[in-house]
C-alpha positions, -999 to +999 in steps of 0.1 A: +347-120+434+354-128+398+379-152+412+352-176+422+338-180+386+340-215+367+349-214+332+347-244+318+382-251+297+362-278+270+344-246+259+374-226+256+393-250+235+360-258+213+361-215+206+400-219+199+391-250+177+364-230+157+382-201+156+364-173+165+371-141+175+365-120+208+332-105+193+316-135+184+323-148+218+310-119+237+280-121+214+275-157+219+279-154+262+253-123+259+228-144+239+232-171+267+225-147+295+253-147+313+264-121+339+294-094+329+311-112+354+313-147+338+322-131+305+349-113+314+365-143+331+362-164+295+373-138+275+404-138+302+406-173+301+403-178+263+431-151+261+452-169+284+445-202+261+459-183+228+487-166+243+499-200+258+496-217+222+517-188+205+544-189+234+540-227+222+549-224+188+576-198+199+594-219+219+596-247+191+606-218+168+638-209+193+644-240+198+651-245+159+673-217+158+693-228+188+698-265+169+706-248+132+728-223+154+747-251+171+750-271+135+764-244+122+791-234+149+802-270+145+804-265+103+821-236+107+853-248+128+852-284+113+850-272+076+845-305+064+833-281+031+857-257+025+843-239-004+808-240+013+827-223+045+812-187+036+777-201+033+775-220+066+790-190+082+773-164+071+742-180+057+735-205+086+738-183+113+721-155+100+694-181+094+696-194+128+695-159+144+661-154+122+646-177+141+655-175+174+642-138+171+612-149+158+605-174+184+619-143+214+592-121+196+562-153+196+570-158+232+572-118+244+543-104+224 
């Protein structure tokens, strides 16, 4: 049955905008009369909304590391630096690797 509910995504996003947290919601859809029903499906839905802006910024995260990654595999067997070769090696990648686990763990949490 819950499938049939309307949540309205403008209200979502205004909650998302403003911040607020799962409490303040609940407490605001309460004070409105609405059924245990409709709340559930906009704490779902405003859920859904938060978790697909995180996987957002994840996926720009990875996406970072997989450029800085590819830069340096190309400094490293071009050393056009060879007394930097250490630091794009082992400082670049290790950089690189940082963030591509840090956008893995945005996207999977």
């Amino acid at each position: 049955m819950s499938e049939d509910l309307y949540v309205s995504p403008a209200i979502v996003k205004k909650w998302i905008a403003e911040n607020l947290d799962l409490t303040s919601i609940e407490h605001n859809l309460k004070s409105e009369r609405f059924s245990d029903d409709v709340i559930v499906a906009y704490v779902k839905e405003y859920r859904k909304q938060k978790l697909g802006q995180k996987q957002g910024y994840g996926f720009i995260v990875i996406s970072i590391g997989a450029v800085l990654g590819f830069v340096s595999c190309v400094l490293t067997l071009t050393n056009p630096f060879p007394e930097l070769f250490h630091a794009i090696l082992y400082g670049l990648t290790s950089i690189a690797v940082l963030l591509i686990m840090a956008g893995l763990y945005l996207i999977f949490e």
